[in-house]
N, C-alpha and C positions, 0 to 999 in steps of 0.2 A: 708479796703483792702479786695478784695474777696466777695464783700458783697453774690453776689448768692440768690440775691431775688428771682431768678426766677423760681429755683430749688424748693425754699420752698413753691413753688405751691403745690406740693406734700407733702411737709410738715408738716410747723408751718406759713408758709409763711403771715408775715406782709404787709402792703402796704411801711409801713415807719417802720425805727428802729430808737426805744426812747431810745437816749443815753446822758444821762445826766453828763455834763465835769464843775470842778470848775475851773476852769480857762482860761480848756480845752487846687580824688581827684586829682591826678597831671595829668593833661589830657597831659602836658607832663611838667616836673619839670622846663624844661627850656621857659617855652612860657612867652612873656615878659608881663612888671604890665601894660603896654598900652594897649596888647590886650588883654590883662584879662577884662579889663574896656571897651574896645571895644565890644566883645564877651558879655559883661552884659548889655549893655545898647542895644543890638541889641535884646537878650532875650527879654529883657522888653518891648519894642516896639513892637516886633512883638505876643507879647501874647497879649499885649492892644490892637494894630492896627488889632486884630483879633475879636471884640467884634462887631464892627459894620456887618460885612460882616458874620455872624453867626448869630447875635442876631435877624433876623427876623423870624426863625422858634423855637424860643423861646413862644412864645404868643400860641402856638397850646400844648394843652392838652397830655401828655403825654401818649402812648398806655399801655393798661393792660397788664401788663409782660416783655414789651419790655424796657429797661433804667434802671438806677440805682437807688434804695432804699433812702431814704430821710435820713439823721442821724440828730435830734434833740440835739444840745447841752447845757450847759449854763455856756458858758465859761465865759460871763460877770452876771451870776450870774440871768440869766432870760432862757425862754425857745429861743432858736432857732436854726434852721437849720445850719447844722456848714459852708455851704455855702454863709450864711449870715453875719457871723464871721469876723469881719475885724481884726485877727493875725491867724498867722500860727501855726495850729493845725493837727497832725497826729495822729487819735482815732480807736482804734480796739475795736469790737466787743466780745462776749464770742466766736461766730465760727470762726471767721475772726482768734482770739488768739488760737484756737484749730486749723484751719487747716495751721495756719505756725510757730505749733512747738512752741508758745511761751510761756513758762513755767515758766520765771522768765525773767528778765530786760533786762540778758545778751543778748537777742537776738532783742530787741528793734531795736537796729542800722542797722539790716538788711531791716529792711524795712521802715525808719524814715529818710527823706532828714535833714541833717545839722547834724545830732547826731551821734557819736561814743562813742565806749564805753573800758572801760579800765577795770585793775584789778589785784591786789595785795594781795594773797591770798585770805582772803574774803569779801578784801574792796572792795566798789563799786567803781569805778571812771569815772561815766559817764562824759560825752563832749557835749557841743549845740554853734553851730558858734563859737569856739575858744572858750567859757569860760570851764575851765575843771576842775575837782575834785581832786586837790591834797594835799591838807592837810587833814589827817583823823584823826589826835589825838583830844584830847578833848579841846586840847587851839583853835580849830577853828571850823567853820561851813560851813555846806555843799555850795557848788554852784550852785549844782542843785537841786531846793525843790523836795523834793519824799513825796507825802500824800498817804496815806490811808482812803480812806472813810472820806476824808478831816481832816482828823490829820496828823500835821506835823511831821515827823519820824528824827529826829536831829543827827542818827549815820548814815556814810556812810555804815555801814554794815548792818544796817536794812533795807534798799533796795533791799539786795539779799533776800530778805525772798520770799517765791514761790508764783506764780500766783493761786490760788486754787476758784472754782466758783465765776467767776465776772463777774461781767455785762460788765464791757469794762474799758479799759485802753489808757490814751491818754497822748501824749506828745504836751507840749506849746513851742515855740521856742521863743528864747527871752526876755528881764525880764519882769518880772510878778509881778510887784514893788508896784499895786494898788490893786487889788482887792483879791489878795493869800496872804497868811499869810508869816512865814519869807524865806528867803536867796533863792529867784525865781530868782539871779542874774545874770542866763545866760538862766533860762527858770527851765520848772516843770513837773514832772512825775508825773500825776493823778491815781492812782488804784481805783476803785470802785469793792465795792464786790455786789451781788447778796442780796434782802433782799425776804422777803418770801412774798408767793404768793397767790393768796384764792385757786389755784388747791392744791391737793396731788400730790408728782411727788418727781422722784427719778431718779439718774444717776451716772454713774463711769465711767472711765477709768482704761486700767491695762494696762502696759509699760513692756516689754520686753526685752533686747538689750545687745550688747558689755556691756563690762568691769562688768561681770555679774550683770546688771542693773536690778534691778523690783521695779516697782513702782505704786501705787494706787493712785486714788483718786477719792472720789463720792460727795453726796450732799443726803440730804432727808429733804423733803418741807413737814410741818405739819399743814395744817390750822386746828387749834383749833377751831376757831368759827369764823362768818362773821367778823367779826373786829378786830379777835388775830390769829397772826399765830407764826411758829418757823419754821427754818433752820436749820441745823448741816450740814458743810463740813470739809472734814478732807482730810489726805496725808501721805502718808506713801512710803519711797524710801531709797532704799538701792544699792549702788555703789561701784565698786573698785575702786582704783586711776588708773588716765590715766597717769600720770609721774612717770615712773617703778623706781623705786630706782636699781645702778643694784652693789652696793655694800650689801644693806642688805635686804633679803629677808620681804617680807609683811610687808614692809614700803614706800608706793609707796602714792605720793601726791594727792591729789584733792580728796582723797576716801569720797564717802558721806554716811550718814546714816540722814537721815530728816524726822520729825514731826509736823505733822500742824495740829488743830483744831480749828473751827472759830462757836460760838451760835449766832445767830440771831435772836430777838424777835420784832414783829412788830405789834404794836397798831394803828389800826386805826378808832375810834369811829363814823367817817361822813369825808367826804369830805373838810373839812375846818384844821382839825388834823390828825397830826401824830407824833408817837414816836418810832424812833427805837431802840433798844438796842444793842450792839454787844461785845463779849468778845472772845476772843481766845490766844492761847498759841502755841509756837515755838519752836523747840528743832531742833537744829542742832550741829553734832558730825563728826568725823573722822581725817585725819589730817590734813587735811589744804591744806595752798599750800606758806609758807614762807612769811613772812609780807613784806619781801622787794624782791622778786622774788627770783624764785628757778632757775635758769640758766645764769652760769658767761658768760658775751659774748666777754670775752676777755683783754688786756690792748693796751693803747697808748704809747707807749715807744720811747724813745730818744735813740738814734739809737747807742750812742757815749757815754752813761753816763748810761742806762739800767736803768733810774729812767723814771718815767709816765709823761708823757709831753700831750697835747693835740695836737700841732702842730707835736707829733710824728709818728712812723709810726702803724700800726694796728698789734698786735698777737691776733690775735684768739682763743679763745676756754681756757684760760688760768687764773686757779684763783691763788691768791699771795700766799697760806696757805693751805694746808704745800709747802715747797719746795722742791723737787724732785731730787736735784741734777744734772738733764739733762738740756743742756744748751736749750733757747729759741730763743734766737737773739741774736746774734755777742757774742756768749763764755757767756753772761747772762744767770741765772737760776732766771728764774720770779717766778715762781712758778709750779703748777703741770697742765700738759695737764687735760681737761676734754673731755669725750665724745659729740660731738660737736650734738649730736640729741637732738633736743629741748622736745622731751620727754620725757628725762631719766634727773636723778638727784643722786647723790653719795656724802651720808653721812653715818654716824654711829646715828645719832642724829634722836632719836625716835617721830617724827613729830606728833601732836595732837592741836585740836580745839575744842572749842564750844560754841555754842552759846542758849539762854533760852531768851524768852519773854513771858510776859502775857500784855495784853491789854486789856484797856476797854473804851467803848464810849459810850455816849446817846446824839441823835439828834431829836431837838423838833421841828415841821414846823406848823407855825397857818397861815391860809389867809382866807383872804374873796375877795369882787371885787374889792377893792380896795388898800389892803397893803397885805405884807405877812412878818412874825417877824419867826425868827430861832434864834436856840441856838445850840453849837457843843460844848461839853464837853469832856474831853478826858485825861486817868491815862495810861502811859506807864512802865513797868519795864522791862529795857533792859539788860543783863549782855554777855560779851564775851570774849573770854579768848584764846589766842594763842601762841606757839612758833616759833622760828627759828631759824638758829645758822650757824656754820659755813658748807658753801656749799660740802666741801672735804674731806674724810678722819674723822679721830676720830675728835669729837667735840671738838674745842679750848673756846668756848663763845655759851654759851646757853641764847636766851635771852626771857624773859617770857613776855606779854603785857597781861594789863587786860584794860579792856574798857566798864564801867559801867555808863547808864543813868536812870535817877529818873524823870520825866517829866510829867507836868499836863499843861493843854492849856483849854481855855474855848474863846469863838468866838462868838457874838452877833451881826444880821442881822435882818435890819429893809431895806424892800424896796417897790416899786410900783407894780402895779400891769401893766399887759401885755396890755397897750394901746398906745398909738401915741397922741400929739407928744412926751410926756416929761415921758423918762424911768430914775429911778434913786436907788441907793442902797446906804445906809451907815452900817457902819459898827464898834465893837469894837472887840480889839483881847487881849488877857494874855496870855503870856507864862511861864512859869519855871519850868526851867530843873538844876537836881546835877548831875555833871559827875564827874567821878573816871574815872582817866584815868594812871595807873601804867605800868612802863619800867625799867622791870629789867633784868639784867645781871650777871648770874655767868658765873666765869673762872673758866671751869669744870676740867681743866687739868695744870691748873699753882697750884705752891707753893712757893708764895712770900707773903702769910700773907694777902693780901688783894685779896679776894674770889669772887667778883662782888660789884655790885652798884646795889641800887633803886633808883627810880625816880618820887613818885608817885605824880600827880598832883592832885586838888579838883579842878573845878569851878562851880560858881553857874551864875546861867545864867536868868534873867527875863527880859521879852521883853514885852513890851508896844505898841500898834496902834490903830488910830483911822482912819480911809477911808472910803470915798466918790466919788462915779462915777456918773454920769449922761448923757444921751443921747437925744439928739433935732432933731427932724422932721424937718428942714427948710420947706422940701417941703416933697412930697411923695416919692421921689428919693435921695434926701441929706440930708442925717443925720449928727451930729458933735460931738464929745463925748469928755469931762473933766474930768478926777480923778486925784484925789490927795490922799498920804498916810503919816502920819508921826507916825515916828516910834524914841522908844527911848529901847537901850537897854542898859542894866545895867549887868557890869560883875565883879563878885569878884574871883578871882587867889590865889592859895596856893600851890605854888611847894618846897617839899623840894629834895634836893639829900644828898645820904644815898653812904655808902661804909659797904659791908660787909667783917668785921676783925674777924675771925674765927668764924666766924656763926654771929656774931654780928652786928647790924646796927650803925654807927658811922654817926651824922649826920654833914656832911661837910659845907652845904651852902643852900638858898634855896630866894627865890620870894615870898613877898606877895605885893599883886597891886588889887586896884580897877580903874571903869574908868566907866561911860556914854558917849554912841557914840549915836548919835541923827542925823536924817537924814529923809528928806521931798522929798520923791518921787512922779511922777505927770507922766501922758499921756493924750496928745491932739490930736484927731484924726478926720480924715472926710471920710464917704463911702458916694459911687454916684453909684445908681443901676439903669443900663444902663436898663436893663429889670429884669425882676420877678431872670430873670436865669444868669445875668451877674451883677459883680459888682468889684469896684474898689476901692482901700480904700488909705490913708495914716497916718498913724502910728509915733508919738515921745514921746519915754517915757523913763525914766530911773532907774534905781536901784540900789541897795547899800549893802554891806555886813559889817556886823561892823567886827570894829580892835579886838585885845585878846595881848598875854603877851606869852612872850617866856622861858619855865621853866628852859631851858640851860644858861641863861643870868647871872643866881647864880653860874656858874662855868666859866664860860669862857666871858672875857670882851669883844669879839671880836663878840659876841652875840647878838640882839639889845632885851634890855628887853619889848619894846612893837613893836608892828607894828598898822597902821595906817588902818582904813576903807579906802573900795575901793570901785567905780564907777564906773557906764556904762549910757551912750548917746545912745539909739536905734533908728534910723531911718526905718521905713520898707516901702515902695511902695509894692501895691499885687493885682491880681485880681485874683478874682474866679468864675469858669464858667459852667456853661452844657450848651453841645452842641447836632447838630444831634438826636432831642427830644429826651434829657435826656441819649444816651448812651456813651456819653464821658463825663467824667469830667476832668477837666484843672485848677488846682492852680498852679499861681506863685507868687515868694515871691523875691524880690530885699532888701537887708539890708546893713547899716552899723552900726558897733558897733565903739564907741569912747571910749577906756580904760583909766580909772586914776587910780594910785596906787596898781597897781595888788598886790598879795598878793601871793608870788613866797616861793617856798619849797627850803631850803637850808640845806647843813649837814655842821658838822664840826665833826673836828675829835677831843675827848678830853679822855685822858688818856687812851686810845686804845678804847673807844669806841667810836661811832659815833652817833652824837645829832643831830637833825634834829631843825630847827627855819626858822623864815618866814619873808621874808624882801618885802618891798613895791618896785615893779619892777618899777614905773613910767610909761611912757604911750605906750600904744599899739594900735593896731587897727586890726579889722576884715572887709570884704564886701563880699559879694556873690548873687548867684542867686538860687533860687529853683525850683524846679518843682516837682508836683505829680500829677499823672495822671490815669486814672482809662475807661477803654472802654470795653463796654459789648456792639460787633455788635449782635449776636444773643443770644437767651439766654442762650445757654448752655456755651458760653466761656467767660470767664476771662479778660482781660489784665491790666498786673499792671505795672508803670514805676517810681520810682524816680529820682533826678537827683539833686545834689547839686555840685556848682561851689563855691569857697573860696580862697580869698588872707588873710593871718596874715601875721605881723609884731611887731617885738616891738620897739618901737621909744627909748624909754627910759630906760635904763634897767644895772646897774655898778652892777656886783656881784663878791666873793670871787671866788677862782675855784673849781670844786667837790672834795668831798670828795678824800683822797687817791693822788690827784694833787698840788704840789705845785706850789706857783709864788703871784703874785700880783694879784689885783682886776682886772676884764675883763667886758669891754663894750660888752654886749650882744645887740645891736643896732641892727637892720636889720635881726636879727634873726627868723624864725618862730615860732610861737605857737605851742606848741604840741599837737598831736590830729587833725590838721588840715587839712589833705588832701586838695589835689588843687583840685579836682574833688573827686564824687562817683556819682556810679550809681547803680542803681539795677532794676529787670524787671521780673517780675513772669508771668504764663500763667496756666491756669486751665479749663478743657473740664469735663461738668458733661455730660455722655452718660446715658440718662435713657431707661432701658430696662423694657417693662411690665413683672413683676410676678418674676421680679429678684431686680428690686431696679436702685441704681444709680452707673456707676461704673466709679470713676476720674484719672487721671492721674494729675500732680501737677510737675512744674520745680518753683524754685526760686533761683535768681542767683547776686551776688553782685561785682563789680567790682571800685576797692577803690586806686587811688593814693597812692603813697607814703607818708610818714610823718616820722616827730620823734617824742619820748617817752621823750624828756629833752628840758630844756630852751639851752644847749652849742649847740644841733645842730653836732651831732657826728656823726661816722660813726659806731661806736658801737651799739646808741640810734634809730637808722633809720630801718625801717619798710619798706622796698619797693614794688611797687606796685601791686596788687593782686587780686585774684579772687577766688569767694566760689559759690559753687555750692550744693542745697538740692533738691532730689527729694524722690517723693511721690507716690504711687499708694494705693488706696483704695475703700473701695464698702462700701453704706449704703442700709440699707434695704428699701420698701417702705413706709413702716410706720417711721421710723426713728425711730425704737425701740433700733437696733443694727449697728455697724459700726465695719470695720475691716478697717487698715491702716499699710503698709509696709514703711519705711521712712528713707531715709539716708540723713543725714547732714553733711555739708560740703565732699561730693564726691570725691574729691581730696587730701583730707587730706592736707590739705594747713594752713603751721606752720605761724601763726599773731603774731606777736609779739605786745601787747597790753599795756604794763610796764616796763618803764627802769628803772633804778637809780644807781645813785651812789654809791659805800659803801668801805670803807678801803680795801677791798678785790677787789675791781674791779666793774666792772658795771654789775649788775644782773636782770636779764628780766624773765618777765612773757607771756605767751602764753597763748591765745583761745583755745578752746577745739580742740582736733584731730577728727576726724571721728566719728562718732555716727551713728549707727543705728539698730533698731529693729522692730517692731511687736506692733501696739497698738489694743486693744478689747475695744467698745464701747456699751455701753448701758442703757436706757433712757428708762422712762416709758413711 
């Protein structure tokens, strides 16, 4: 996105950028499933039926300066152009990541067709076509893989850790079942950092802005000698909270304080070897922002009885604790009004976080002309620790979460070397990771003898695979690709629950289970390249997530002590194009997903607390279309377009009802997926005006415009998000040398409240919000 090759005439300016990848909504709520399917299949046809009547000025050499910059991926694990790529890949660059603001993940989904992104305190919960992140304790695993420098990161919160000098960042849509290592089962976030260079070369940033925000962050490149060099990046950021508390002063949510340093050492003796080294450490502080959302959005009540019904009607703004004595509905006192501004939050309960990692990796690449062998090793120590409690008024339930991972992965790669016809890689992977994952609860303000509950869980986690891809030249235009992955993972469980009797732990009940879930995933595929510059592919692969064990099941029989691995069927139809020599680019992407046994987040409510377990939803299904599009008519301007279309459904789906509601089990059939929007679009535009003896001076709009969805499998009116629109803009100037850069920046312009997190909880249904308004002042500077 952005690339602005042409600018960097002036520059640093590449012909091509080497960006090396391992893997690499309601346009209106009511438009019917026919012409959804109509409207997609006409997409598709007319981006295909568009390849003949284009592709003759394809064979003419591209002019110098004029069209867009080459991006080298190696998303199947070899070098290639990512337009050569037959799956859908959206990769940024390090400037592309610096001029839209992208700092951390959070902001991926502005400019990524198919992905949204969620969040619950400082859990991740990214989304790709319907598959979404909701389980974060330690009895499950993520959905969406998030690597680092190709190490797999196993907590959803270590995804939020910050973007700090990288080479580029790219999202795979899709499962990623064959050639990526584990749980790629709705697709993959790739980070890559930056390793060192043979120049000396040094650079920073410093951040200025609302909610008294300062932030750094540099880099300095040390070639030691032609064949050794070293890195150091670091990050330093200090923020208030943007959710005012407006009962107790200087305890307002989201406050950050963040630390980042990353070493990098890079041996390279000849051309045939290399070895990098990389270690850094993490330190994230302030308070959080409530594990299950910090804003009550209300109750469903029966109209006639002032008990929560879901067929009842909507009070707004109303948490059940404490009660207030003022009636709500019909002579009812539900509980206490709340201030109904999604950026304020009223407690007496002293809100605090943190989070600590250290890391370390070594990666070894030998080749010659004919094979190349890697090795990716990798020690993770992950610790994070949070509270939340109750939303109103003095603290009734304070509850403490710790969330601890121990993790070692080691990865061996053996494959061909870069000729025609026959590309192929194989591959072994280990995993094993201990997690700590503890939930406890005191009753800060009861006196009945029994003080809170613990909950700590241990699992041990190792995972096993062996995969193999390969690709075949029929001709010089049709190629046909195989891989297969088998995977076995092995998990041992130890939950016990604890009751605390006047300080004391009494141990009530508890789970221990083992289990091996084993599962063979495969992709068959064919591209046809119509010309050098057009090409067409078709895509069938699948992926799998193992089953775990449910720690509530020792307390409550209505529990299920395991749940079962889940399944996905990917279909994907796609062409990818440059047109108009080289100044337009055109991917589309046509998919369906076929779900089995989804793996659905449930509570229950047990002796006033609420447990969370995870039950196999049965079958569901996604399809959509995509677009991303990219056209530089001359070279000072820009244009960027995404556009993603999507039907969910869940076919299959019998569950309890939430937390806080009673009744009998409910057919969630025909339900949507959460995170879904029927449509999103987004569209950016950037003009570099270069001036002699001044530099370059840009203006910058990027702008997102996102159907509506829900935040819950019930489909509420509470959980619903509707449809919206964000707006960032930018104004800046870089020097001519590109020594210095100054940049003025606001994000989201409108202040426009997202609701990005629902959930249910004995208190009512509590939601999390996207950031408010942002904007400040950044200083740039680059040797």
């Amino acid at each position: 996105m952005f690339p602005n090759a042409d600018r960097r005439k002036i520059r640093r300016s590449p012909n091509h950028i080497d960006i090396m990848f391992r893997g690499d909504t309601q346009m209106r709520d009511s438009f019917s499933s026919a012409g959804f399917r109509h409207m997609l299949r006409a997409g598709v046809s007319l981006g295909f039926m568009a390849l003949p009547t284009v592709a003759l000025a394809q064979d003419a050499p591209q002019a110098d300066g004029a069209g867009l910059p080459d991006i080298v991926v190696t998303a199947q694990r070899r070098n290639e152009r990512v337009q050569d790529v037959p799956i859908s890949i959206t990769a940024f660059g390090a400037e592309q990541l610096q001029a839209r603001g992208i700092t951390d993940i959070s902001r991926l989904d502005k400019f990524t067709p198919g992905f949204n992104f969620g969040q619950s305190g400082l859990d991740q919960r990214p989304a790709i076509r319907g598959v979404r992140t909701e389980n974060v304790a330690g009895n499950g695993d993520p959905t969406i893989g998030f690597y680092v420098d190709d190490i797999y990161q196993s907590r959803s919160v270590q995804a939020g850790q910050p973007f700090i000098d990288l080479q580029r960042v790219e999202v795979a849509r899709g499962p990623q079942g064959t050639l990526f290592g584990r749980n790629t089962f709705g697709g993959a976030v790739s980070v890559v950092t930056a390793v060192p260079t043979k120049d000396f070369d040094y650079g920073g940033n410093f951040i200025a802005g609302n909610f008294n925000r300062f932030a750094g962050d540099g880099f300095i490149n040390i070639p030691v000698s032609d064949t050794f060099g070293i890195r150091v990046a670091g990050s330093k950021e200090r923020r208030d909270g943007y959710v005012k508390n407006i009962v107790v002063r200087n305890n307002d949510l989201f406050e950050k304080d963040s630390s980042f340093v990353r070493v990098t050492a890079r041996y390279a003796p000849s051309d045939d070897l290399e070895v990098i080294l990389r270690g850094n450490f993490w330190h994230e502080g302030g308070t959080g922002g409530q594990a299950f959302g910090y804003k009550p959005q209300g109750l469903l009540v029966d109209p006639t009885t002032g008990l929560r019904s879901l067929s009842g009607v909507l009070v707004p703004n109303v948490n059940t604790l404490p009660r207030d004595g003022i009636p709500d509905l019909n002579g009812f006192d539900l509980g206490t009004r709340v201030d109904p501004d999604p950026y304020t939050w009223q407690s007496q309960l002293p809100a605090r976080t943190e989070i600590k990692q250290w890391a370390g990796s070594g990666q070894i690449r030998w080749q010659n002309d004919s094979i190349f062998v890697r090795s990716i090793t990798s020690y993770q120590d992950f610790q994070y620790f949070s509270n939340s409690g109750s939303i109103v008024g003095t603290p009734v339930d304070e509850t403490l979460q710790t969330r601890n991972s121990e993790a070692f992965s080691q990865e061996f790669q053996i494959g061909g070397a870069q000729s025609k016809p026959l590309q192929w890689i194989v591959g072994l992977y280990y995993f094993d990771d201990k997690i700590f994952d503890e939930f406890r609860s005191d009753r800060l303000n009861l006196n009945d003898g029994v003080n809170g509950g613990a909950f700590p869980t241990a699992v041990k986690v190792k995972s096993y695979a062996a995969y193999a891809q390969a690709s075949y030249y029929v001709t010089e235009q049709l190629r046909l690709t195989g891989g297969g992955r088998y995977t076995i993972d092995k998990k041992d469980f130890d939950a016990d629950n604890f009751n605390l009797v006047a300080g004391v732990p009494v141990r009530t009940s508890g789970l221990d289970a083992s289990d091996k879930f084993k599962k063979f995933t495969w992709r068959l595929g064919a591209d046809y390249f119509a010309t050098p510059q057009n090409m067409l592919y078709a895509n069938v692969s699948t992926g799998f997530r193992s089953g775990g064990f449910n720690g509530g099941a020792g307390t409550n029989p209505n529990i299920p002590a395991t749940f079962q691995p889940e399944t996905v069927t990917a279909y994907e139809i796609g062409s990818k194009n440059r047109f108009l020599n080289g100044m337009l680019q055109l991917n589309l992407a046509a998919f369906y997903n076929d779900f089995k046994d989804l793996q659905i987040q449930n509570q229950f409510l047990v002796n006033a607390v609420t447990l969370s377990a995870i039950r196999n939803a049965g079958a569901a299904y996604t399809y959509g279309l995509e677009a991303d599009a990219i056209f530089k008519p001359v070279p000072e301007l820009t244009l960027t377009a995404t556009m993603s279309l999507m039907k969910s459904r869940y076919e299959e789906y019998v569950t309890g009802p939430p937390a806080g509601y009673s009744g009998s089990f409910l057919s969630l059939e025909g339900n949507r997926i959460p995170f879904t929007p029927k449509y999103k679009f987004t569209t950016g535009a950037r003009y570099d005006l270069v001036i002699d003896g001044i530099g370059i001076i840009y203006p910058q709009i990027d702008a997102v415009f996102s159907g509506g969805y829900f935040n819950t499998d019930y489909n509420t009116v509470l959980d619903y998000q509707k449809a919206y629109q964000k707006l960032d803009l930018r104004l800046g100037w870089d020097s001519e040398d590109d020594r210095f850069g100054v940049e003025l920046f606001v994000e989201n312009v409108t202040d426009e409240a997202v609701k990005n997190r629902g959930v249910f909880g004995s208190q009512g249904l509590n939601a999390n919000y996207e950031p408010p308004r942002f904007y400040g002042i950044r200083f740039r500077v680059r040797k």
